[in-house]
Backbone bond lengths (Angstrom), bond angles and torsions (degrees), N, CA, C in turn:
res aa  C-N    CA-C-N  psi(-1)  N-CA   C-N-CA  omega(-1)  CA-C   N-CA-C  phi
1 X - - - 1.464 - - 1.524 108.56 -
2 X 1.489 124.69 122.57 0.887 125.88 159.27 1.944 136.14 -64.22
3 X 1.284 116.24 134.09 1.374 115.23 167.06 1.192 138.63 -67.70
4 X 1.726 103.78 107.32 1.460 121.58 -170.19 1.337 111.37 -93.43
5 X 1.431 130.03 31.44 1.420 122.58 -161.77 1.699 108.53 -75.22
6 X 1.008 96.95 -45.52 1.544 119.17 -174.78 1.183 121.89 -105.30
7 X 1.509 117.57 88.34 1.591 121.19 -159.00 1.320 96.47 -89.65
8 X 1.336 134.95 -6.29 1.212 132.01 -163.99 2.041 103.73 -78.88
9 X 1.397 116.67 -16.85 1.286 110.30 -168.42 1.014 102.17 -101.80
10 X 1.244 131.31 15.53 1.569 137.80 174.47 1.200 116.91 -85.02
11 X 1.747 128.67 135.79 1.277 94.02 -169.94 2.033 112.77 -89.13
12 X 1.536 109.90 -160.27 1.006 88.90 -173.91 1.902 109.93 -76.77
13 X 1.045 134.41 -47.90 1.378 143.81 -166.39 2.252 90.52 -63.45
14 X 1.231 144.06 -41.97 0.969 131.64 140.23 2.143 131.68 -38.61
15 X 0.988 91.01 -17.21 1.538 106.34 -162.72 2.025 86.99 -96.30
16 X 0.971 99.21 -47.66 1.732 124.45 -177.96 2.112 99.14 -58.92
17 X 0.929 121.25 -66.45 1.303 134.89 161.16 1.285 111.60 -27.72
18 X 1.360 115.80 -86.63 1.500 124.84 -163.48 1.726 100.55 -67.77
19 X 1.059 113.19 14.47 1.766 113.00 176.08 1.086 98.22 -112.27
20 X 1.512 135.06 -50.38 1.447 127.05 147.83 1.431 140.08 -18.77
21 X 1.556 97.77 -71.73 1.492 117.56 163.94 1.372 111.07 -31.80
22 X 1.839 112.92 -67.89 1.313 115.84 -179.15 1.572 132.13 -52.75
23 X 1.385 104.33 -30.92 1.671 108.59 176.95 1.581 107.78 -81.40
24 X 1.139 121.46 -32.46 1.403 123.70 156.81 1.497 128.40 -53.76
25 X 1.269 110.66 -34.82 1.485 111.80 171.35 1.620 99.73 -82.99
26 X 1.288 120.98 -50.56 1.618 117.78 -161.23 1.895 91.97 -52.74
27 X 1.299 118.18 -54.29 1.219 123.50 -174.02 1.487 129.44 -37.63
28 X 2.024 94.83 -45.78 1.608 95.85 166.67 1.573 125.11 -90.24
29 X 1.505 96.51 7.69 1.849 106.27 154.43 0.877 105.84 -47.19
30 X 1.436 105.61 -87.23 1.636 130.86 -170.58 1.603 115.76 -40.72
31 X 1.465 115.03 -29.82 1.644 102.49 -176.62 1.953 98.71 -83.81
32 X 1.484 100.99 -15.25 1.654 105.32 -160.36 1.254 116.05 66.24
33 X 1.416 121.21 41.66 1.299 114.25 149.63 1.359 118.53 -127.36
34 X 1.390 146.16 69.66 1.176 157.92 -73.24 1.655 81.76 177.22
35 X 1.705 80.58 107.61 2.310 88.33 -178.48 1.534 97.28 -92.02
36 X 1.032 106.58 -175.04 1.937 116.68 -169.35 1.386 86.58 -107.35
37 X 1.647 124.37 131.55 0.914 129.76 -159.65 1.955 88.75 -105.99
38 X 1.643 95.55 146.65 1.614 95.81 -176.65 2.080 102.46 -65.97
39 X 1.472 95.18 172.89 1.267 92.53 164.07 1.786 127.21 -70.20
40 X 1.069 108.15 5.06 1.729 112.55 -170.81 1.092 85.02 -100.16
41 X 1.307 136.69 -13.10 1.520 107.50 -154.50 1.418 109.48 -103.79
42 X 1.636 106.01 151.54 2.093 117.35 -162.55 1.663 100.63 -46.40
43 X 1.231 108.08 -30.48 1.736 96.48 -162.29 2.200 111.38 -124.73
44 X 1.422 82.00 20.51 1.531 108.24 152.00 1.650 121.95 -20.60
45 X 0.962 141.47 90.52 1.658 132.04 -179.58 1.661 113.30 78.10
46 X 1.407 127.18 21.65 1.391 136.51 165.64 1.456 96.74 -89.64
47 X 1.302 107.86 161.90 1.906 109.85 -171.61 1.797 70.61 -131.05
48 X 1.192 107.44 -166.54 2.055 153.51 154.44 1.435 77.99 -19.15
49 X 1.383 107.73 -121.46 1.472 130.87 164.18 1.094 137.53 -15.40
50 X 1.135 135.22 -6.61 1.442 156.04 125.52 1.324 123.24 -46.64
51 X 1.229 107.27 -68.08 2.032 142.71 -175.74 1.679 93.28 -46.20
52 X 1.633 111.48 -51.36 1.263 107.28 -143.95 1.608 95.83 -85.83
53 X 1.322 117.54 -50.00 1.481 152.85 -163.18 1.847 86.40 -44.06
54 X 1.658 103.86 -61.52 1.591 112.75 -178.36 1.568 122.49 -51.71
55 X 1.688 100.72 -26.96 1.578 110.47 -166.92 1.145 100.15 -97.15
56 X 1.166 130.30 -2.02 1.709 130.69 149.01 0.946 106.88 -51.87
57 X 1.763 115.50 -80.27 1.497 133.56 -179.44 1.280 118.97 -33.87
58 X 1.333 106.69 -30.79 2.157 109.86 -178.35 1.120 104.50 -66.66
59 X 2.054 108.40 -62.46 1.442 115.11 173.45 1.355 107.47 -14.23
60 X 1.705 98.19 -94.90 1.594 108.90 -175.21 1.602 127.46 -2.00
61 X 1.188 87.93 -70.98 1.799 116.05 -171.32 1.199 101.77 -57.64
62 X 1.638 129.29 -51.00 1.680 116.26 -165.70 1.853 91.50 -73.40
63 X 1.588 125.25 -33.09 1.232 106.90 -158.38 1.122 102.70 -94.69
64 X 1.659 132.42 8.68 1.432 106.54 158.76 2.042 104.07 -104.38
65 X 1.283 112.66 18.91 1.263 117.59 166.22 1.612 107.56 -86.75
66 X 0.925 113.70 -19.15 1.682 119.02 -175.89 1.265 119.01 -84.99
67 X 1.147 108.23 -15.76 1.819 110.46 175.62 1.075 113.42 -88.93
């Protein structure tokens, strides 16, 4: 699992991605078919509660990048 502490050093088109990524994973929560993500991959070892918790944090970050 990669370290998301500091969304601020991300850039924006990276920042754009992992908000993607995340609604895509939350999505194959919700259908329950949810593949095992390799170890390379950005959202690697995040569960439900993880996924969602982060897609707050993205929110945040792009909307205080917008002002």
């Amino acid at each position: 699992m990669k370290n998301y502490a500091d969304l601020s050093v991300l850039t924006d088109k990276k920042l754009r991605t992992l908000r993607n990524n995340l609604n895509n994973r939350l999505e194959s929560f919700a259908k329950g078919g949810e593949k095992h993500l390799p170890p390379s991959h950005m959202l690697h070892g995040l569960d439900e509660g993880d996924c969602k918790s982060l897609l707050e944090n993205v929110h945040s970050e792009m909307k205080k990048r917008s002002k």
